[in-house]
N, C-alpha and C positions, 0 to 999 in steps of 0.2 A: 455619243461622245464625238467633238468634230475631231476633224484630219485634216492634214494636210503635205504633199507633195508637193517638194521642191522640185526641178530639174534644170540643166543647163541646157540650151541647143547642142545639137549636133554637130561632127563639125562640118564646116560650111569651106566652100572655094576661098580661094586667096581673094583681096581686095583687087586687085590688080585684074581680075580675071570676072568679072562685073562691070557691071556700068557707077553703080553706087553701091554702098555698103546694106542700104536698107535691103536693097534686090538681092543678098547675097543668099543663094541657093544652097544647099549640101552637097557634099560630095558623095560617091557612091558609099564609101565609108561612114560616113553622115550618115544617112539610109539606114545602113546594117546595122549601126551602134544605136539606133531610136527602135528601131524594131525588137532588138535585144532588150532595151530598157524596159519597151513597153510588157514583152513576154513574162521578164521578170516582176513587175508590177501584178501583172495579171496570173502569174502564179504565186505571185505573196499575197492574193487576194486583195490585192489594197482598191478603192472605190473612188469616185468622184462625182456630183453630182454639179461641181462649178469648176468651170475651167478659166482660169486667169493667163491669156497667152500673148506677149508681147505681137505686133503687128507685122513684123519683119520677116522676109519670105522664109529666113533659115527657122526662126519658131515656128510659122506656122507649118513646115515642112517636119520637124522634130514631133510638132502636136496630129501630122497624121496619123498615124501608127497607136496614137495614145489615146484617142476617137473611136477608134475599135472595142477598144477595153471598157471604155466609159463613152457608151450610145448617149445616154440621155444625160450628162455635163451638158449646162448652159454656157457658150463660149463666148467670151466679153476680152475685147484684144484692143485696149483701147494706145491710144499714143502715149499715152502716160508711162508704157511699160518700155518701151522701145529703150533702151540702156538708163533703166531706172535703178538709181539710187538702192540701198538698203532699204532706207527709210521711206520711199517710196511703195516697197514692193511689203515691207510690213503694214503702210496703211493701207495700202489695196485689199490685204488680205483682211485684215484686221473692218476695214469695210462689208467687206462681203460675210462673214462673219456673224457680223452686226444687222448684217441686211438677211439673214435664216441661213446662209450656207450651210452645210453642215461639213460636205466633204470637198476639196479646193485641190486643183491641179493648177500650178504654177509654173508658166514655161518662160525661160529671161535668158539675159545676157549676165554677163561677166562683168565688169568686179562685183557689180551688185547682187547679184544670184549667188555669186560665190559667198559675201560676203554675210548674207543673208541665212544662207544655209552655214555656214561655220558659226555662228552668233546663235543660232536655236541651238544646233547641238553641242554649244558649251551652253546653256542653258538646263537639257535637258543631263547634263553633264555624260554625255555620250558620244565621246572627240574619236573614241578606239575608232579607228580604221579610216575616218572620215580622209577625205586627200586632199592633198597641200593644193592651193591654186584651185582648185575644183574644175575638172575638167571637162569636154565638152562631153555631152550625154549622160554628166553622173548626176542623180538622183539620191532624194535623202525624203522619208517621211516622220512625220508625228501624230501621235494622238494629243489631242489637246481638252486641257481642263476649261477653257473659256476663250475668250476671244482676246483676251489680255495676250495671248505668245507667251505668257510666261511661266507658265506651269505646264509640261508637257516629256512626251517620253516618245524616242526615237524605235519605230517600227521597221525602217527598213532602210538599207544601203546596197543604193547600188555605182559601181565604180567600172566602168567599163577599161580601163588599163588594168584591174586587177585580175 
């Protein structure tokens, strides 16, 4: 059955405190809440064998830690992802998918990630606990019946302010 893993970045330095947004690095807290995330992942057993991670230094810094857990995810970080759309980030997945995925780690920005991840699990009708805004480092999975996104049931939540 595929999966898939949503997550937000970590959170990252202020803008002001970069050169540009793309370069914007994590903070030490950043760090510690992708490493938590990853932990949890990795004791909820959950798997990945596609890694979908926007290009941006705070993603790929969030997708350290989560490399660990999933050695052999093929990582594909193309620009398309960099503060991609909902509907972006569903046909990427929905791509990969299509292309033999089975299991998909998804690491993005905000509103789209958020919005992304709140639109499955009212789908999957599984809103209990999910958080408003969706914040930086929270994570949300599915098992999925197909590559359609729309039959599908929420395995795991993770919210790091909780």
């Amino acid at each position: 059955m595929p999966s898939l893993i949503i997550m937000r970045h970590a959170k990252a330095v202020d803008r002001i405190e970069a050169e540009d947004d793309f370069d914007r690095g994590l903070t030490t807290r950043g760090h510690e809440d992708a490493a938590r995330a990853a932990d949890a992942m990795k004791n909820a057993g959950l798997i990945a064998d596609f890694a979908l991670v926007s290009p941006a230094r705070r993603t790929r810094e969030t997708f350290k830690p989560l490399s660990a857990i999933f050695p052999g995810a093929k990582l594909e970080d193309p620009m398309a992802l960099y503060h991609a759309s909902q509907e972006m980030l569903e046909r990427a997945v929905t791509e990969a998918l299509e292309g033999g995925s089975q299991a998909i780690v998804l690491v993005g920005h905000n509103p789209g990630i958020g919005e992304f991840a709140h639109a499955l699990a009212a789908r999957a009708d599984a809103m209990e606990g999910v958080p408003y805004g969706w914040p930086t480092s929270a994570a949300i999975a599915f098992d999925l019946a197909d590559a359609s996104l729309m039959r599908l049931t929420r395995t795991f939540l993770f919210n790091p302010k909780a």
